[in-house]
N, CA, C and O atoms as CSV, one atom per row, in Angstrom:
chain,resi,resn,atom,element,x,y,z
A,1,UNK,N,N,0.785,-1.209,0.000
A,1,UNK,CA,C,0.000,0.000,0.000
A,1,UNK,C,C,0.834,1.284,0.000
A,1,UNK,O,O,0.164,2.311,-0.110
A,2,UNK,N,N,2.058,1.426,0.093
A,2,UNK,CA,C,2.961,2.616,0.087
A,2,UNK,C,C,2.685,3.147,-1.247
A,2,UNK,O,O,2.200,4.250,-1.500
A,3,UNK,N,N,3.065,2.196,-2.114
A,3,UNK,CA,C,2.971,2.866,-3.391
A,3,UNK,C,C,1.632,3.556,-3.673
A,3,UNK,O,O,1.747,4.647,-4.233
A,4,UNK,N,N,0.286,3.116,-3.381
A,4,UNK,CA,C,-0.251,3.714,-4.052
A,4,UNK,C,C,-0.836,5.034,-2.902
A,4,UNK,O,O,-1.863,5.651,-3.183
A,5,UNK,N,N,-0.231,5.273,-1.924
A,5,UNK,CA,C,-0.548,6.286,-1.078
A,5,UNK,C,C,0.729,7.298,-1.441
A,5,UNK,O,O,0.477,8.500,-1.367
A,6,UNK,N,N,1.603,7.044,-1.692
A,6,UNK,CA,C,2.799,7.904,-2.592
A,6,UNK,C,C,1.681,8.213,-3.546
A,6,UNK,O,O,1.242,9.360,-3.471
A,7,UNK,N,N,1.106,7.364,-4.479
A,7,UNK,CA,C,1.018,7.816,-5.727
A,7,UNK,C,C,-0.272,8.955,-5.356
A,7,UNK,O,O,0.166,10.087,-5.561
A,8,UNK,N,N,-1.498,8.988,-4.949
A,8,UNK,CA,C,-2.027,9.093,-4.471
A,8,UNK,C,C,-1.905,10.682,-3.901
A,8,UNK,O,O,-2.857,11.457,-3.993
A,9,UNK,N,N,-0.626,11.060,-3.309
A,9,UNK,CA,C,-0.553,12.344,-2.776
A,9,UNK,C,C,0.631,12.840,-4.063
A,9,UNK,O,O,1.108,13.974,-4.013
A,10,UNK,N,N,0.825,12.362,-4.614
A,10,UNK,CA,C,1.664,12.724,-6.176
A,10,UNK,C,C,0.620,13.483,-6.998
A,10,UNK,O,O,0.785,14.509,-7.659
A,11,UNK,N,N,-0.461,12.781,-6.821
A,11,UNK,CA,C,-1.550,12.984,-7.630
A,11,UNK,C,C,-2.111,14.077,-7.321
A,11,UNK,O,O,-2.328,14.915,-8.196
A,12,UNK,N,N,-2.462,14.292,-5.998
A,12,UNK,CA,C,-2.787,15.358,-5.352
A,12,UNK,C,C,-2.212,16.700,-5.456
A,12,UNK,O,O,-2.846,17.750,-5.563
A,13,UNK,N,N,-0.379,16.486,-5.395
A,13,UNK,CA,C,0.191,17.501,-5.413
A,13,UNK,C,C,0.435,18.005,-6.789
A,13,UNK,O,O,0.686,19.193,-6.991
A,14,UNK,N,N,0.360,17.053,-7.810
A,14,UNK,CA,C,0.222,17.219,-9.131
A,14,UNK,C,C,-1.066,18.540,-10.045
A,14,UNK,O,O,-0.991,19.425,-10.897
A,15,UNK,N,N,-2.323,17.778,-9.008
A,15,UNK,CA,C,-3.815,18.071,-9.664
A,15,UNK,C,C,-4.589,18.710,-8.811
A,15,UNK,O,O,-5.406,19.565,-9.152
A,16,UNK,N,N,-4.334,18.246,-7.356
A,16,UNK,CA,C,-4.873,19.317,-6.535
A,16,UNK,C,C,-5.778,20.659,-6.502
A,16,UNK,O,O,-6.988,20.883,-6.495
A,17,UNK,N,N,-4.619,21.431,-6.485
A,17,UNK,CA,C,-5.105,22.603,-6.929
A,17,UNK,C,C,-5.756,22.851,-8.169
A,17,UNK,O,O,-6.655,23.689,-8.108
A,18,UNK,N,N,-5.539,22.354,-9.240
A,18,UNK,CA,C,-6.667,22.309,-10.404
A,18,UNK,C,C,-7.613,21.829,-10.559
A,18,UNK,O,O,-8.339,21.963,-11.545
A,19,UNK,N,N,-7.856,20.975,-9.339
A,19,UNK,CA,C,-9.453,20.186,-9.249
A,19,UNK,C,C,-9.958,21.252,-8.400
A,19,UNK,O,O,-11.180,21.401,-8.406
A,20,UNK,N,N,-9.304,21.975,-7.718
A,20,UNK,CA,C,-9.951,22.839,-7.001
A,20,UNK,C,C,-10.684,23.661,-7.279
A,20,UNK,O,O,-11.886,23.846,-7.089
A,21,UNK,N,N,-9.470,24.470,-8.025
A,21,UNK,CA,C,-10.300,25.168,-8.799
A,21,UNK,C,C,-10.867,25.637,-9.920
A,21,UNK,O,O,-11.185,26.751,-10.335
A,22,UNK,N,N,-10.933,24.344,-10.384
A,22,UNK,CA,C,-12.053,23.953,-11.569
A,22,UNK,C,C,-13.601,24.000,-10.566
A,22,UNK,O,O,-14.580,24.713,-10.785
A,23,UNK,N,N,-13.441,23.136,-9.595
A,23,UNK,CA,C,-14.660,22.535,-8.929
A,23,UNK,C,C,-15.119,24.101,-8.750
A,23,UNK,O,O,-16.067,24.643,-9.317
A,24,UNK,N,N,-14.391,24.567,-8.007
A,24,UNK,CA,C,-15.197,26.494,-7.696
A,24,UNK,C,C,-15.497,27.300,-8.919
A,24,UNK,O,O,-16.089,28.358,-9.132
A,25,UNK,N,N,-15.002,26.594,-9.495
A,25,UNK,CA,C,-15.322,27.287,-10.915
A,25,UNK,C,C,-16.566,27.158,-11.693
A,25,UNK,O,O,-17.157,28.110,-12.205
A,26,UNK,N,N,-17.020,25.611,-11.768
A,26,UNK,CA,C,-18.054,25.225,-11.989
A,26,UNK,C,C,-19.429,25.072,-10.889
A,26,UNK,O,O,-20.590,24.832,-11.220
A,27,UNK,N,N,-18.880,25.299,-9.455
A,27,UNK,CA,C,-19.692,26.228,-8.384
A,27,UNK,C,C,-19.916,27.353,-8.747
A,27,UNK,O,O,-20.983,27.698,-9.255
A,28,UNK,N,N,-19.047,28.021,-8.565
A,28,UNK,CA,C,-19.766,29.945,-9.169
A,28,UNK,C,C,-20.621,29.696,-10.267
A,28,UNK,O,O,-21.746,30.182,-10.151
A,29,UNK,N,N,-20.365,29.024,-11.372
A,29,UNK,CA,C,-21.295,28.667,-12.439
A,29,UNK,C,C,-22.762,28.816,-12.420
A,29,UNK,O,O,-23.578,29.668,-12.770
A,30,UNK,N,N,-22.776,27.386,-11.750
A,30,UNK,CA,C,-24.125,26.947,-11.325
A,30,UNK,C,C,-24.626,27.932,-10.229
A,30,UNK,O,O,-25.836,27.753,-10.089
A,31,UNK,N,N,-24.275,28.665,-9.602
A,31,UNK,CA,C,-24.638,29.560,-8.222
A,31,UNK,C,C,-25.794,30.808,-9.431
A,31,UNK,O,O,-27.009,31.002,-9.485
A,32,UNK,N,N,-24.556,31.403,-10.237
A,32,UNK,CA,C,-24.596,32.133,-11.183
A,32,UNK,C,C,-25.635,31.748,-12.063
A,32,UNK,O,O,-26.393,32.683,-12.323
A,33,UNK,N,N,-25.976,30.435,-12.722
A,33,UNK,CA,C,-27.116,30.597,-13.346
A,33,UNK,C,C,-28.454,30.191,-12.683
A,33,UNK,O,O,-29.372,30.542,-13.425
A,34,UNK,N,N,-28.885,29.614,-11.618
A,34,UNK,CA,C,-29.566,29.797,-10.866
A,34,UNK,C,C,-29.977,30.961,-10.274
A,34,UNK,O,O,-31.176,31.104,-10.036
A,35,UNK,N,N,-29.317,31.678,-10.040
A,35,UNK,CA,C,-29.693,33.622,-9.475
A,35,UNK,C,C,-30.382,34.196,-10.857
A,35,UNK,O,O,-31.433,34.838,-10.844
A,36,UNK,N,N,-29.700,33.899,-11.962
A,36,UNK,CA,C,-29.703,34.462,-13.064
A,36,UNK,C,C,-31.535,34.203,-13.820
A,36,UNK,O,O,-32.291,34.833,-14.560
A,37,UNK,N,N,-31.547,32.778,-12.999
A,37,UNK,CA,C,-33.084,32.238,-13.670
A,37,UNK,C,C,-34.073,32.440,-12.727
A,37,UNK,O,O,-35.297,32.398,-12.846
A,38,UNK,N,N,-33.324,32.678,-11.712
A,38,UNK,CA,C,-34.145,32.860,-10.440
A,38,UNK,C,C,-35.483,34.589,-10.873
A,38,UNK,O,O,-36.656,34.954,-10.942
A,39,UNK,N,N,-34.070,34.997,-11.018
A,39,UNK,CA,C,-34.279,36.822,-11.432
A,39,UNK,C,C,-34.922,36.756,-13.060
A,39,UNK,O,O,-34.945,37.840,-13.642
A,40,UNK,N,N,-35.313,35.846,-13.629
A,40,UNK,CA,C,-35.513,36.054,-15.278
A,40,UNK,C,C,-36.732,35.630,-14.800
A,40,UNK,O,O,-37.649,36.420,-15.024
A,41,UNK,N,N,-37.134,34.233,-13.982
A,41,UNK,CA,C,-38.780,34.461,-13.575
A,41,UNK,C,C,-39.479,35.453,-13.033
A,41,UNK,O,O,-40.657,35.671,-13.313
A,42,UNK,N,N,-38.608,36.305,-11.991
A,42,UNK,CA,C,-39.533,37.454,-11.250
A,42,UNK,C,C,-39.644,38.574,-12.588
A,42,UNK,O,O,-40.775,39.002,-12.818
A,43,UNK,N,N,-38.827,38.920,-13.223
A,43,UNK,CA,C,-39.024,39.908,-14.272
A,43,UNK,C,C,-40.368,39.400,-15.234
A,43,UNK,O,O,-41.366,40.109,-15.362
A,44,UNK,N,N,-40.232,38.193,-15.814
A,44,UNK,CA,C,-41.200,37.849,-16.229
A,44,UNK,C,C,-42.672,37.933,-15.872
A,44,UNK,O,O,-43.632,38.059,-16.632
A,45,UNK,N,N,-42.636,37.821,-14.352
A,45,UNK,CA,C,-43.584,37.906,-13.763
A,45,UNK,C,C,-44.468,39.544,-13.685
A,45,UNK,O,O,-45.629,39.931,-13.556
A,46,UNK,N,N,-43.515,39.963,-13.803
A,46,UNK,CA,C,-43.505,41.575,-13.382
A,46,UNK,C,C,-43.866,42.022,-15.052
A,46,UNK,O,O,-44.790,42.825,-15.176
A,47,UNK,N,N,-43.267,41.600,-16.164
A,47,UNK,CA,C,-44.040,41.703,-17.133
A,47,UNK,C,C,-45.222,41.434,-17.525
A,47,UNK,O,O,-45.852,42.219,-18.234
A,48,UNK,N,N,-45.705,40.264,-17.115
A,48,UNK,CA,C,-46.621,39.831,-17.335
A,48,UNK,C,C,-48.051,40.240,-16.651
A,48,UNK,O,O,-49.159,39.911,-17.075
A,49,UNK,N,N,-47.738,41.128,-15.359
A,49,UNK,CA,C,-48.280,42.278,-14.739
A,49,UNK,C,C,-48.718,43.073,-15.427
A,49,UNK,O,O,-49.902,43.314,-15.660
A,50,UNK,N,N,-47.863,43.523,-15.789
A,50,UNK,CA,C,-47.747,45.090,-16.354
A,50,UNK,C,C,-48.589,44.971,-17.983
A,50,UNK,O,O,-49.261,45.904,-18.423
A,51,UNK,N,N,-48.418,43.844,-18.621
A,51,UNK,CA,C,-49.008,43.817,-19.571
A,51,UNK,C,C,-50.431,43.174,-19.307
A,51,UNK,O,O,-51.156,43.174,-20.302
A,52,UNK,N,N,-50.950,42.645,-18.193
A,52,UNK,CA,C,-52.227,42.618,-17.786
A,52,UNK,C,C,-52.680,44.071,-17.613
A,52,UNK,O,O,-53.798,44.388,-18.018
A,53,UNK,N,N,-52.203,44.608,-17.269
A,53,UNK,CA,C,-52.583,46.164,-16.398
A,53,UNK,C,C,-52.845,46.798,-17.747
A,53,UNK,O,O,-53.849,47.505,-17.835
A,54,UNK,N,N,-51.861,46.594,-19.099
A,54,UNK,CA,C,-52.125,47.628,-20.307
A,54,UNK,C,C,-53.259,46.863,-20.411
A,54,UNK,O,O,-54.059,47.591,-19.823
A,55,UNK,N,N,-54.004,45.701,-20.824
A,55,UNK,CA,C,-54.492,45.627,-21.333
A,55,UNK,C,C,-56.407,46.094,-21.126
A,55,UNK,O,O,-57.451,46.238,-21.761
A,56,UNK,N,N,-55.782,46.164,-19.690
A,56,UNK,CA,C,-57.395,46.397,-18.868
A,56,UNK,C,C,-57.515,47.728,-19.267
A,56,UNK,O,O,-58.583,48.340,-19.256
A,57,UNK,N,N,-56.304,48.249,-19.664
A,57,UNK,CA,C,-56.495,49.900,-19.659
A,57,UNK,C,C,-56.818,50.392,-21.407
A,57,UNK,O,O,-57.407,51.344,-21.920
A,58,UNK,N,N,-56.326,49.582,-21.765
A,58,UNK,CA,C,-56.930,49.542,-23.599
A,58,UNK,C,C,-58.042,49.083,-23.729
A,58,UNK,O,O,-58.740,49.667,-24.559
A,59,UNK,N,N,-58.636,47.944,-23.031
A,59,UNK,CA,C,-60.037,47.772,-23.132
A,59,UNK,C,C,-60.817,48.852,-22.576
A,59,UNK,O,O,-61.897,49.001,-23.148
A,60,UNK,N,N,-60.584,49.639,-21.638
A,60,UNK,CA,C,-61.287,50.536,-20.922
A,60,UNK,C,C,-61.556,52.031,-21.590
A,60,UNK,O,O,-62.566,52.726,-21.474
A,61,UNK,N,N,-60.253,52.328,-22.377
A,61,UNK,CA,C,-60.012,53.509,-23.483
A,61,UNK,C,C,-61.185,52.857,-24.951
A,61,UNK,O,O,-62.091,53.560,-25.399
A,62,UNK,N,N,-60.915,51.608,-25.406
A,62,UNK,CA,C,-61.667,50.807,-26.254
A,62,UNK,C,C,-63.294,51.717,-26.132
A,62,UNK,O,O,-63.839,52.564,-26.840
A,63,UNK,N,N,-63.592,51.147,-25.092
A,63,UNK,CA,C,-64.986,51.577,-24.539
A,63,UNK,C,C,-65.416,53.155,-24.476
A,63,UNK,O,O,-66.336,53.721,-25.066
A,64,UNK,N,N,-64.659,53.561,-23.765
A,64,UNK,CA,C,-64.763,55.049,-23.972
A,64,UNK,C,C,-65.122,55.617,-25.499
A,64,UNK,O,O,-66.006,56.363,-25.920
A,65,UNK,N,N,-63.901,54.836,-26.192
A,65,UNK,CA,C,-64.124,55.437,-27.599
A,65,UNK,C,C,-64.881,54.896,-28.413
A,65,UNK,O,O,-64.781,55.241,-29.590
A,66,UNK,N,N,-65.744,54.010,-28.079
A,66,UNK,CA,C,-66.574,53.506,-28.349
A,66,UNK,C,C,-68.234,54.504,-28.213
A,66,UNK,O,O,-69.113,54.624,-29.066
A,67,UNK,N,N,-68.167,55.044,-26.904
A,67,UNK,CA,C,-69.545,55.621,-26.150
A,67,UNK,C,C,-68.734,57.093,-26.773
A,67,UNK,O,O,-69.506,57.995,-27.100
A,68,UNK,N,N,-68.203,57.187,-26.833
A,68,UNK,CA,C,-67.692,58.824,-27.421
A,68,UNK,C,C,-68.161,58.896,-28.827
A,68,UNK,O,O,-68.676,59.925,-29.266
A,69,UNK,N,N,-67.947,57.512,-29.756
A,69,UNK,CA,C,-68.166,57.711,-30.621
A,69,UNK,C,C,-69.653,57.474,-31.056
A,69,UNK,O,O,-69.943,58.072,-32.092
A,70,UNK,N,N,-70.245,57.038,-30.724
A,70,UNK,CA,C,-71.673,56.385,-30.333
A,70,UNK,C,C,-72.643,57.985,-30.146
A,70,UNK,O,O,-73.696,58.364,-30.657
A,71,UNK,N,N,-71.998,58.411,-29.487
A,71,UNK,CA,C,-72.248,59.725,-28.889
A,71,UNK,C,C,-72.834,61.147,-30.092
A,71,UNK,O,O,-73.889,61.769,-30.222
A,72,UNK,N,N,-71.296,61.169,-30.876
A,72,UNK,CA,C,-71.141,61.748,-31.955
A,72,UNK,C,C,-71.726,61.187,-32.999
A,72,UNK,O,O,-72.570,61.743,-33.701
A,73,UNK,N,N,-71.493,60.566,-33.079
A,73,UNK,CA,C,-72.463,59.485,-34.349
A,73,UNK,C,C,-74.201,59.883,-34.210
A,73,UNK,O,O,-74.843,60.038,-35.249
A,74,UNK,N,N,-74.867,60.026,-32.874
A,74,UNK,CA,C,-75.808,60.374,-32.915
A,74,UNK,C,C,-76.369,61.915,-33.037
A,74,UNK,O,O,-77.485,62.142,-33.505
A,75,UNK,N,N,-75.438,63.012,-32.545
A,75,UNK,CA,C,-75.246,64.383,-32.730
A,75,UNK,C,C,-75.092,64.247,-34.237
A,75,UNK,O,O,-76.001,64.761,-34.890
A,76,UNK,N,N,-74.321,63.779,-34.771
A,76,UNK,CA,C,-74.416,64.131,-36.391
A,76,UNK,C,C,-75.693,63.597,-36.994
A,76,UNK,O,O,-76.098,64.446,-37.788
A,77,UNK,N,N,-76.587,62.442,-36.953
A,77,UNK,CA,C,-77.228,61.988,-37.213
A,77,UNK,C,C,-78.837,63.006,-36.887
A,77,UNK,O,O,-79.809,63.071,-37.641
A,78,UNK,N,N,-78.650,63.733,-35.461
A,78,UNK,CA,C,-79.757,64.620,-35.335
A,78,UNK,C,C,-79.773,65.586,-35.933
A,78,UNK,O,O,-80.744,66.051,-36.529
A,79,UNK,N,N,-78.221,66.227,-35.829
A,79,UNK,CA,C,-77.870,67.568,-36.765
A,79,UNK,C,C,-78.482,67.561,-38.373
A,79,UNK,O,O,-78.862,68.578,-38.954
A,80,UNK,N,N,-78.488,65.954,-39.043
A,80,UNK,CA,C,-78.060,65.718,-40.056
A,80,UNK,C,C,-79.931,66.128,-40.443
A,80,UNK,O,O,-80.406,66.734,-41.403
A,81,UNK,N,N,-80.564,65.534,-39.318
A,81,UNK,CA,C,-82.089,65.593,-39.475
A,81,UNK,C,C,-82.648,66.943,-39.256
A,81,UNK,O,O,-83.411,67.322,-40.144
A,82,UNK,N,N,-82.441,67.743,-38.285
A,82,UNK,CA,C,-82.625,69.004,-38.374
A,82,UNK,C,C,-82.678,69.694,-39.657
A,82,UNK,O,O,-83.582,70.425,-40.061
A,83,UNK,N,N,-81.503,69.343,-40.296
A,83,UNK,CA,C,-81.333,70.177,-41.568
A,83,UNK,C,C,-82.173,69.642,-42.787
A,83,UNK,O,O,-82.560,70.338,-43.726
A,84,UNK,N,N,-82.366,68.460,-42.643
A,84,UNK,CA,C,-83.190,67.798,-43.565
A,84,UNK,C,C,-84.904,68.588,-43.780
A,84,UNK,O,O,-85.520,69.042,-44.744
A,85,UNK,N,N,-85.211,68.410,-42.162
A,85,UNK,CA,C,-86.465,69.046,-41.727
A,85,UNK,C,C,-86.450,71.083,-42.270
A,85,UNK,O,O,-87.172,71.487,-43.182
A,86,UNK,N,N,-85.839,71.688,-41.758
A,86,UNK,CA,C,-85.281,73.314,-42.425
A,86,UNK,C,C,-85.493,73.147,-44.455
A,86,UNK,O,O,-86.315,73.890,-44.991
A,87,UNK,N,N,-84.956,72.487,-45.030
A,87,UNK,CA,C,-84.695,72.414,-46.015
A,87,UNK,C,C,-85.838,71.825,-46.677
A,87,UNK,O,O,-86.171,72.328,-47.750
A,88,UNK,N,N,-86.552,70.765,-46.184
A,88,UNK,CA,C,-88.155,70.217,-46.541
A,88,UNK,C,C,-89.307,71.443,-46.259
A,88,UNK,O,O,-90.272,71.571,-47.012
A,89,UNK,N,N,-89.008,72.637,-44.671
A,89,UNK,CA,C,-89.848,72.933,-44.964
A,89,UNK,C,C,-89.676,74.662,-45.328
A,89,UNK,O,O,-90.227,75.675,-44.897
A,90,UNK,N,N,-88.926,74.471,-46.045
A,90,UNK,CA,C,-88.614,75.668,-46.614
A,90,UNK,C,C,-89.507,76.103,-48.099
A,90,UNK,O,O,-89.277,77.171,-48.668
């Protein structure tokens, strides 16, 4: 067993430090894209808010301009008769 406990800390003193820090390397990695996806769902989320919120607010403008136009549409339509009536009984 000498030999392979020589070999063993040969190996170590050889690779050691490059398993090391490889291994932290590919730790920060993974740390790093986990935060990274962590934070890409809450944004998402927060978009997906915000574009609920436009949309309640475009349907709501929708409507407005809808009864605005509804509105006008009937002012021209009375106007349109008034003048009809002036001009018949002229």
């Amino acid at each position: 067993m000498p030999i392979l406990a020589s070999t063993s800390e040969s190996l170590w003193a050889e690779h050691g430090l490059t398993g090391l820090v490889l291994s932290a390397l590919f730790g920060l990695i993974l740390v790093f894209v986990k935060t990274i996806s962590s934070k890409d769902s809450a944004h998402r989320e927060f978009i997906r808010e915000m574009l609920s919120e436009e949309r309640a607010e475009r349907s709501e403008t929708r409507r407005e301009l809808t009864a605005n136009s509804d509105k006008l549409s009937g002012a021209i339509d009375s106007l349109a008769s008034e003048i009809r009536n002036r001009n018949n009984g002229a």
